[in-house]
N, C-alpha and C positions, 0 to 999 in steps of 0.2 A: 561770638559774632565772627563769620567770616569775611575778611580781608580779603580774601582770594580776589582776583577778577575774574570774569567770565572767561575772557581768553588766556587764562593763565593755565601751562597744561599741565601743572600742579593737579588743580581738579581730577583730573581723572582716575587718581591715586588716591584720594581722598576718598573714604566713605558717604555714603550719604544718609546712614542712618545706623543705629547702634542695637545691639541682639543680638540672637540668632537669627538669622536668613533663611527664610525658605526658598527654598531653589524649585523653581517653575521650568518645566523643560521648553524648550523651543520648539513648539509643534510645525512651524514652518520651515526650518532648517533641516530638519528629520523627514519631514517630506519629500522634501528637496533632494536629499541625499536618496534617494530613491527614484528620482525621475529616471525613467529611460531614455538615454543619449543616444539609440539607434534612430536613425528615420524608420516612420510607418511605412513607407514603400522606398524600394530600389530602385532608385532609376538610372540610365545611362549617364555617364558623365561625358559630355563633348568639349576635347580640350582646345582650348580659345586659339583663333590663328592669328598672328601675328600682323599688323594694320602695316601695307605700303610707306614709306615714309616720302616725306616732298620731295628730296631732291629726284628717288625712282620713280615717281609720277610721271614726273617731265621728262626726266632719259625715253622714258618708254609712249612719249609723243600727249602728254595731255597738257592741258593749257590750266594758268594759275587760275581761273574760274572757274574751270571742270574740277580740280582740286577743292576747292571750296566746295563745291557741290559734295563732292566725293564724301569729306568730313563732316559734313552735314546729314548727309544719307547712314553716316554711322553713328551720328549721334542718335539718331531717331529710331538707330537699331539698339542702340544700347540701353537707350531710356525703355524701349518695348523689351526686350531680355527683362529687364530689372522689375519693370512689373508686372512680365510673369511669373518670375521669383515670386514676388509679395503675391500675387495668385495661387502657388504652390504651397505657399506658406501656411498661408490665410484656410485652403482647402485642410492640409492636414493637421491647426487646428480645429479645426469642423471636427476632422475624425476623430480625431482624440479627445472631443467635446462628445461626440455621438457616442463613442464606444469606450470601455474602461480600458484602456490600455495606456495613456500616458505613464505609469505610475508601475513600480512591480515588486514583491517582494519577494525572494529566494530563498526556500526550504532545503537541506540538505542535510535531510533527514533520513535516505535510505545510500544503501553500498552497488542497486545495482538498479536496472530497468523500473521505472516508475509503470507500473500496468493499470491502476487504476484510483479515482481518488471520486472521495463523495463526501458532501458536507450534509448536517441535516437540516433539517426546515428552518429552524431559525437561523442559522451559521453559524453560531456559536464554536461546535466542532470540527473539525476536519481528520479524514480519516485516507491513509495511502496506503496503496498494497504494491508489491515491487515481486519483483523474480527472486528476491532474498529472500524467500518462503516468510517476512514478515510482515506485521501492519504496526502502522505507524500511527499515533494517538495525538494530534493537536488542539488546544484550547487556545482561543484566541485572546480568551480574557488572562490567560496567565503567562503570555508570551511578552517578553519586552523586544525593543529594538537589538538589544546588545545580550538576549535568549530566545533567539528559535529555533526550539526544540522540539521534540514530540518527548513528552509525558509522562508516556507509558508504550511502551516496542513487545507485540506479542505473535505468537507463531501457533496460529490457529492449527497447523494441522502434524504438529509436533505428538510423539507418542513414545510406547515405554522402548520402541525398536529405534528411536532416535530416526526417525524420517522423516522427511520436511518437503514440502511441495508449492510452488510456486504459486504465487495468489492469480487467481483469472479478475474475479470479479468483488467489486462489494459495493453494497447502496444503502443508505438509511431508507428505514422504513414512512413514505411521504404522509401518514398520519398518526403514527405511534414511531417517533422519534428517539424511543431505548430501545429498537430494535434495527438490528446489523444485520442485511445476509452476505451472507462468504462465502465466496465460489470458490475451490484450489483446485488444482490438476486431480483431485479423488473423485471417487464418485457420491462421496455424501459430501453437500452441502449444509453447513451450519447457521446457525441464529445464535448473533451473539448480544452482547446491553450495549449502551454507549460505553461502558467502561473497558469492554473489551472479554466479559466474564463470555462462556458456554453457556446459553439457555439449553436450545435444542440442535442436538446433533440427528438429522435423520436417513435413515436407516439404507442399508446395498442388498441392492436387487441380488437375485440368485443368476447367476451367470449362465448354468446349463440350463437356463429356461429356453425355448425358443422363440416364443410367442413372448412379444413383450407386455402383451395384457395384462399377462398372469404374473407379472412380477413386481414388489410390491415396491423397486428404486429402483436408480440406476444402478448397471449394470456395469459401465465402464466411463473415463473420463468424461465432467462436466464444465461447459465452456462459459457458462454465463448464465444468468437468471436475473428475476427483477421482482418489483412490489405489484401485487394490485392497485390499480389506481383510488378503489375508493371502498376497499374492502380491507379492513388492517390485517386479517386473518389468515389472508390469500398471497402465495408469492407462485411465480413458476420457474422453473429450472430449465435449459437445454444441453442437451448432453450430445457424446457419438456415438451413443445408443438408439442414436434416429428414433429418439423420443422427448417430448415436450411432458414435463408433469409441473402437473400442480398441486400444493402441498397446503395443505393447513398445520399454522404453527401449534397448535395444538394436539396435533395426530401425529408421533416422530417414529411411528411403527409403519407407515405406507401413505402414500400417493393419496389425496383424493380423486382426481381424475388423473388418465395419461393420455397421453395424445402419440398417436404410432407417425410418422412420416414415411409413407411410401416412395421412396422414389422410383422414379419410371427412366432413367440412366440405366443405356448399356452393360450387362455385366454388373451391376451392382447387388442384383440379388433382392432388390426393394428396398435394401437398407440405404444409409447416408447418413452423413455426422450433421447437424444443427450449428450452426456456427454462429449465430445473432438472435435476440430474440427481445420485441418492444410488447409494453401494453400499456394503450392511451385509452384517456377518457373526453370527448369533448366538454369544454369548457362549458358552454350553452347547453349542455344537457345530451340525452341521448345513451345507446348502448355503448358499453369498451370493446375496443380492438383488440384484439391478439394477432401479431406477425412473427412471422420468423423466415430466416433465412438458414439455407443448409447450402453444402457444399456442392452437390450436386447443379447449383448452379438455379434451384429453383425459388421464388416469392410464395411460402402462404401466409392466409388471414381466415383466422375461424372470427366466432360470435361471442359475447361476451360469456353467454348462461350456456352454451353448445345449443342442439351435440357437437362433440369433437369426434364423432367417426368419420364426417371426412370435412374437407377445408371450405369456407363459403367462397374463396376464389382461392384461385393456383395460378399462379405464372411458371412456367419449368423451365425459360431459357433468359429467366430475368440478369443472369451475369452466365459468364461464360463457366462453364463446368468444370471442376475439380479445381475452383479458387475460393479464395479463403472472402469471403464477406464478413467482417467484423463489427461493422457499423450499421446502426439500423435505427430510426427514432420516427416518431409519431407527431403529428403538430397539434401544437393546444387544440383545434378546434376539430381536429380528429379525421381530416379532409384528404391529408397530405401526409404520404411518409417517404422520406428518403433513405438511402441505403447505397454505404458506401463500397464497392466490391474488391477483388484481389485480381481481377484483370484492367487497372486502371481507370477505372470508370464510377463516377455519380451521378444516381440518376434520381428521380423525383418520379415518384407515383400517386395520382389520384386513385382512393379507397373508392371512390362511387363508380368509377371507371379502370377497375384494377382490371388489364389489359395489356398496357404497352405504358412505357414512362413520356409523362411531359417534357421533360428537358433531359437532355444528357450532357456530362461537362469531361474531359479527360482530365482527369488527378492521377498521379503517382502514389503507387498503394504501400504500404508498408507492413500488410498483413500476415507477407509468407514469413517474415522474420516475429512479427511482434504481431499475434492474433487478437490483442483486444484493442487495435487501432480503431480509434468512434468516429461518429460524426454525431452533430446536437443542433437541435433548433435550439436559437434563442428561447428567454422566457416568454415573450410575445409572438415566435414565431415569426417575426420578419426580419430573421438573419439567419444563417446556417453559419455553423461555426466545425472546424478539422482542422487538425496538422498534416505536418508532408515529410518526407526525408528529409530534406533540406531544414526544418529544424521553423518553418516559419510557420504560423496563424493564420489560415486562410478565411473570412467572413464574407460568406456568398449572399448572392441575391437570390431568395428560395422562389421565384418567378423564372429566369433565367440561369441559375446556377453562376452566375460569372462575378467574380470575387470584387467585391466592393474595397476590399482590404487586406492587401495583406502587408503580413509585419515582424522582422525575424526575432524568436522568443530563447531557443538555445541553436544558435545558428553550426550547423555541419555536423547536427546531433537529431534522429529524428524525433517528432513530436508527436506523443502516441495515444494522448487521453486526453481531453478538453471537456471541460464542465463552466456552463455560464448560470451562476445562483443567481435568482431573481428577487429574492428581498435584497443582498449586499449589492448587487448590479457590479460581480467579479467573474472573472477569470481565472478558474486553476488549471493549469495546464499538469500533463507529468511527460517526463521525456526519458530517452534512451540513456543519459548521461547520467541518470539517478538528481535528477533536480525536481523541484517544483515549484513554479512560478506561479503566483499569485496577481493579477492584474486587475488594475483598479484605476479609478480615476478620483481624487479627494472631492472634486465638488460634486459629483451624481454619485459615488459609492459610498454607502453607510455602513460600520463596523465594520467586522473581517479584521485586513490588511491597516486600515485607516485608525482601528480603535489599536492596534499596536504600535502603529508609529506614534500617535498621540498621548505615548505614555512616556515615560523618565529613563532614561538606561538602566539597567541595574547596576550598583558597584559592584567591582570586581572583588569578589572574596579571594582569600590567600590559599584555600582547600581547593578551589575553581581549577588550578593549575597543580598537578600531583608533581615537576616539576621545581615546583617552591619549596615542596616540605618534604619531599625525599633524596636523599643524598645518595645520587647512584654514579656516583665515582667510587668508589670505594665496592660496588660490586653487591650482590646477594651470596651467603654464604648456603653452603648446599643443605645442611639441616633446617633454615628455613624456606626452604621451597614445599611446597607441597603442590599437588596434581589433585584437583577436585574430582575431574572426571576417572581415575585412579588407571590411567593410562601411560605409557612411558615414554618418555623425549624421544620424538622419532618414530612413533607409530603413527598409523595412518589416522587420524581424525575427523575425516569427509562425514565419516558416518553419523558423530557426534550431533545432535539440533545444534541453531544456531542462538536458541536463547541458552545453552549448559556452556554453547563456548564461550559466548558472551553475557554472564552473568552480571556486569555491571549496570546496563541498558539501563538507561530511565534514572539512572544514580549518579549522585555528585562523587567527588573525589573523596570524602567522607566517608560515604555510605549512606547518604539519605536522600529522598526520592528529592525530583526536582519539580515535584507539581508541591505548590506551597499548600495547598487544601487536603493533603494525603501527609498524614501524623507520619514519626518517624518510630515504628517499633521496632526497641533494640532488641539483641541475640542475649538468650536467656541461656541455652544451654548450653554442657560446657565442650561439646565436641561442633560449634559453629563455625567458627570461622580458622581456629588453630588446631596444633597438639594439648592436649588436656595434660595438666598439671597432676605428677601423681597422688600429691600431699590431698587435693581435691579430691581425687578420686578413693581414695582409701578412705577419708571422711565422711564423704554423703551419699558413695555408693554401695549397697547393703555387698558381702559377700564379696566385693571387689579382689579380695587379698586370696582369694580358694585358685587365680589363674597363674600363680605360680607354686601351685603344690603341684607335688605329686599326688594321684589319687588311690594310689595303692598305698603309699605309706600313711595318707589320712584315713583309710579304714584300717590298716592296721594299728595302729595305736589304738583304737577302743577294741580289741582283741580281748587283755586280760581282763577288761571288765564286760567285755560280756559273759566272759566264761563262771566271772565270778559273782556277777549279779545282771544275771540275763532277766531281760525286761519283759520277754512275751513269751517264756516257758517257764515260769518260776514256780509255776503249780506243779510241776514234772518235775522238779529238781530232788527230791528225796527217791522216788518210785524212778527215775530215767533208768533204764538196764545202761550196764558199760561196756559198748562197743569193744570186742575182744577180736584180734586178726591173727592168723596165722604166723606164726615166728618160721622164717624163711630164712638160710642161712646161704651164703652166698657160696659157699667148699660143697653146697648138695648140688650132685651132677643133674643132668639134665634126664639122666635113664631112669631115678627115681623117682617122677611125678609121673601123672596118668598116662596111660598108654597111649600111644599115638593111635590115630587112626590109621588103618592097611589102605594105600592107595592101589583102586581097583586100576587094573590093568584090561 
C-alpha cells in the first residue's frame, strides 16, 4: 500500500510499475527537434523610435490635452502594429500549413556539390548524385533519427584506369521502379536496379563520323536524360553532340531513334550542345511532349510517335544565346512548360501556342557554375518550385511567375536541385554545400522524413566510434601499415576512384555493412585484409615452399637418377652408342688445327 501523498515529491522517484519497461520513443519531441527556426520570408526590420516624453511635449508648446491625445494616437498605433504581427503570423502559418516546409531533415551524405536527387514512386528510396563522381543510396525505412546515412555509396562510372566523372543526372524509372538512369560527364549513359547493380551500359558513338545519323551514340559528353512517361522501355538522352536519342533499355548496342538539332546560330556550323530536356504526358489523356533546350539559346518540341526529322515547333531566341538553360519541366496536364535559363530569366510557355512565353520573371541563374540547376512544377501543377544563389526556395505562381514563398533552406550556399514527391507531399532539395534537405510538414506529409523521425534512436554501439576501441597514442608500427592501392606515401593519388580510396563506404567500424537487411559475409581468404601467416601458407597451399628454391639446384638433384634410371629412354639404355669427343689438350698450339682460311685481299 502506498502512503505517499500525491504531493509528496517522493513520487516522482518511485516506479510505477515492476519489469522490464518498454521504452516507446517520443514521436512528438523528435519532431520538434526538427522544426525549422528560420522565418518563411525576410522581411525588413524597422527599428522602433523612441516616444517623446511629457515633460518635451510641453517645452516644445503642446498643452496637457494634446498630450493625452498624443498617447492615445500611439496606443491605437500600437495595438494596429500588434495585430499585424498576429496577421503575419497567422499568414505564415497558412504557408507552412499549404506547403511542406515547416519541418526539415538534413542528409549529409556526400563531400561535395549535390547535382541531383530522385526518389521513386513510392518514396520508399532516395537516390543523390554529387560532383564526388558518387551516388548515394538511402532507405527511409532503415534510417533512424540518430542514422542518416546512405546504405550503400557507389561510382557508376568508376573503371579499370581508375577514372571517375561527375554525376549530371539520375531519375527512377516512373513505372518500373528497379530502374535508375545515370547520366555522368561520358558519353554512355547507364541503367542501373534500385540497389545500385549495372543492368545496361549503352554503347559510344564513333566519333569521326560526321553525320550523326549514322552513329549508333553519343559521340561526346551527356548532360541529362529522362524516362518515357508511360512507355517503361523508352528513356532519352541529350548530349553536346546536338543530339537528342532515344534508347530502348533492351537494345545496349544503338539508339532507337536520334533526333540531330540544327541550330541556325552564327558560326556554329549547325551544331549546338542540348542542355535540358522534358517529356510529359497529359494527365487527361492525349499524345506526350518531347522538349528540349540547347545552348544556342533556342526551345524545341517534337510529337510523341515523330517523325523527329524536324521539330513540331522551334522558338530559336527563347533565351539569350550561348547560356546555359538547365531547367525545363512540363505541366501535368501537358499545357504548360517552363524553363529556366542562364541569362537570368523564367519564363512560362504555352505548348498550343509555342511562340512567345506568357509570363516572364527575373531569377538569378546559377547554371554557369552548376549546369543541372532545375526548375519543377508542383505535383498538381499549381506551384513552380527552384532555388537561387542565395541559398533560398523559391515557390511561384505558374500564372504570374511571382513567388508566393520563399524561404532560406542552406542560406549563402546556392540551391541547385529541387524535387516536390507527390505521394510523401516533400521537399528534397540538394545544394552547393553537399547537404540535402528534406521538407516536410507532419500533418499533410506521409512517410519519407516523418516515418524516420517516428522511430527510436538507435543505441550507440561501442564499434560506432573507432575512437573507443583503438588506442592511437601509442602510434602504428610501420610493419603493420599496409597500402591496399600498392602505392607509396607521397605519391600522387588524384588518379586513384574514389570507391578504392575509400573502401570503407557503407561500413561500420567493424566491417559490416550498415543497411541491417544486407547479411554480413565474412573474408574467407587468407590474403584479405592482412599479411598471410607462413605456417598457413606452407599448409594449405600446394607447392608453396618451391618460391624459395633455387631452380637450378632442384633439377639438379634428380641428375644421378636420371642417368641411372631414365624414365623415357629406358628402351635405349642397352643399344644407346657412347658419345665419344675429341680429347683436346690445352699445350696444342693453335698452328695445329685446320687451316685458316686465306683472307682475300
Amino acid at each position: 500500500m502506498d502512503d505517499t501523498a500525491d504531493d509528496d515529491p517522493l513520487r516522482v522517484f518511485l516506479p510505477t510499475s515492476f519489469g522490464k519497461q518498454s521504452k516507446h520513443p517520443d514521436v512528438a519531441a523528435q519532431i520538434n527537434r526538427t522544426k525549422r527556426t528560420t522565418p518563411s520570408q525576410t522581411k525588413p526590420i524597422v527599428p522602433p523610435q523612441a516616444s517623446p516624453t511629457h515633460e518635451e511635449l510641453i517645452a516644445n508648446g503642446h498643452n496637457e490635452g494634446r498630450v493625452d491625445d498624443d498617447h492615445e494616437e500611439e496606443d491605437d498605433r500600437e495595438s494596429e502594429d500588434e495585430d499585424e504581427d498576429e496577421d503575419e503570423d497567422e499568414d505564415e502559418d497558412e504557408d507552412e500549413d499549404e506547403f511542406p516546409i515547416s519541418h526539415e531533415l538534413v542528409l549529409k551524405t556526400h563531400e561535395r556539390t549535390v547535382t541531383t536527387t530522385t526518389l521513386d514512386p513510392s518514396g520508399a528510396r532516395l537516390i543523390t548524385g554529387s560532383t564526388d563522381c558518387t551516388l548515394k543510396l538511402h532507405d527511409f525505412a532503415s534510417m533512424t533519427p540518430t542514422t542518416l546515412r546512405a546504405f550503400r555509396s557507389i561510382d557508376p562510372t568508376t573503371t579499370k584506369s581508375s577514372e571517375t566523372h561527375p554525376i549530371h543526372h539520375a531519375v527512377f524509372n516512373p513505372i518500373s521502379p528497379a530502374q535508375v538512369l545515370v547520366v555522368a560527364a561520358t558519353p554512355q549513359a547507364k541503367i542501373l536496379s534500385r540497389d545500385g547493380d549495372t543492368i545496361v551500359e549503352f554503347v559510344k558513338g564513333d566519333m569521326y563520323l560526321r553525320d550523326m545519323h549514322n552513329t549508333k551514340g553519343h559521340i561526346s559528353e551527356i548532360t541529362t536524360g529522362t524516362w518515357n512517361p508511360t512507355d517503361r522501355n523508352f528513356c532519352v538522352t541529350a548530349g553536346t553532340d546536338s543530339t537528342l536519342r532515344i534508347w530502348d533499355v533492351n537494345n545496349k548496342r544503338g539508339q532507337k531513334d536520334v533526333i540531330v538539332h540544327k541550330s541556325r546560330a552564327a558560326g556554329s556550323a549547325g551544331r549546338t550542345r542540348m542542355t535540358a530536356v522534358a517529356w510529359g504526358s497529359p494527365a487527361q489523356g492525349g499524345k506526350n511532349l518531347l522538349v528540349a533546350a540547347a545552348f544556342d539559346g533556342s526551345l524545341a518540341m517534337w510529337g510523341d510517335n515523330g517523325p523527329y526529322t524536324r521539330p513540331a515547333a522551334e522558338i530559336r531566341d527563347a533565351h539569350i544565346k550561348d547560356t546555359w538553360t538547365g531547367g525545363i519541366d512540363i505541366s501535368s496536364d501537358g499545357r504548360s512548360v517552363v524553363t529556366r535559363g542562364g541569362d537570368d530569366t523564367i519564363k512560362l510557355w504555352d505548348t498550343r501556342k509555342f511562340k512567345t512565353p506568357i509570363s516572364t520573371i527575373a531569377h538569378p541563374s546559377t547554371s554557369s557554375q552548376y549546369p543541372t540547376s532545375n526548375i519543377r512544377f508542383s505535383p498538381t501543377s499549381i506551384n513552380i518550385i527552384t532555388g537561387s544563389p542565395s541559398g533560398h526556395l523559391h515557390i511561384l505562381n505558374p500564372a504570374t511567375l511571382k513567388p508566393e514563398l520563399v524561404t532560406p533552406v542552406t542560406p549563402g550556399s546556392p540551391l541547385i536541385t529541387v524535387l516536390w514527391h507527390d505521394k510523401l507531399n516533400q521537399i528534397i532539395t540538394g545544394s552547393a554545400n553537399a547537404e540535402t534537405h528534406v521538407l516536410y510538414n507532419p500533418q499533410t506529409s506521409s512517410r519519407g522524413a516523418t516515418l524516420v523521425m517516428s522511430k527510436a534512436p538507435k543505441r550507440r554501439h561501442i564499434d560506432d566510434d573507432p575512437s573507443l576501441t583503438t588506442d592511437l597514442s601509442q602510434g602504428l608500427s610501420g610493419d603493420s601499415i599496409a597500402n591496399p592501392n600498392g602505392l607509396l606515401t607521397g605519391t600522387n593519388q588524384a588518379s586513384v576512384s574514389y570507391a578504392t580510396r575509400h573502401p570503407t563506404v557503407g561500413l561500420t567500424a567493424s566491417g559490416k555493412p550498415r543497411d541491417p537487411r544486407r547479411p554480413h559475409i565474412p573474408q574467407t581468404t587468407p590474403f584479405a585484409k592482412s599479411q598471410p601467416d607462413e605456417k598457413h601458407i606452407k599448409e594449405h597451399i600446394p607447392l608453396s615452399s618451391m618460391r624459395d628454391e633455387d631452380p637450378r639446384e632442384a633439377l639438379l638433384k634428380y641428375a644421378d637418377q636420371a642417368r641411372d634410371d631414365p624414365m623415357f629412354t629406358n628402351a635405349w639404355k642397352l643399344t644407346q652408342p657412347k658419345t665419344i669427343y675429341a680429347d683436346v689438350s690445352d699445350e696444342e698450339g693453335e698452328g695445329e688445327g685446320p687451316d685458316k682460311k686465306k683472307v682475300k685481299r
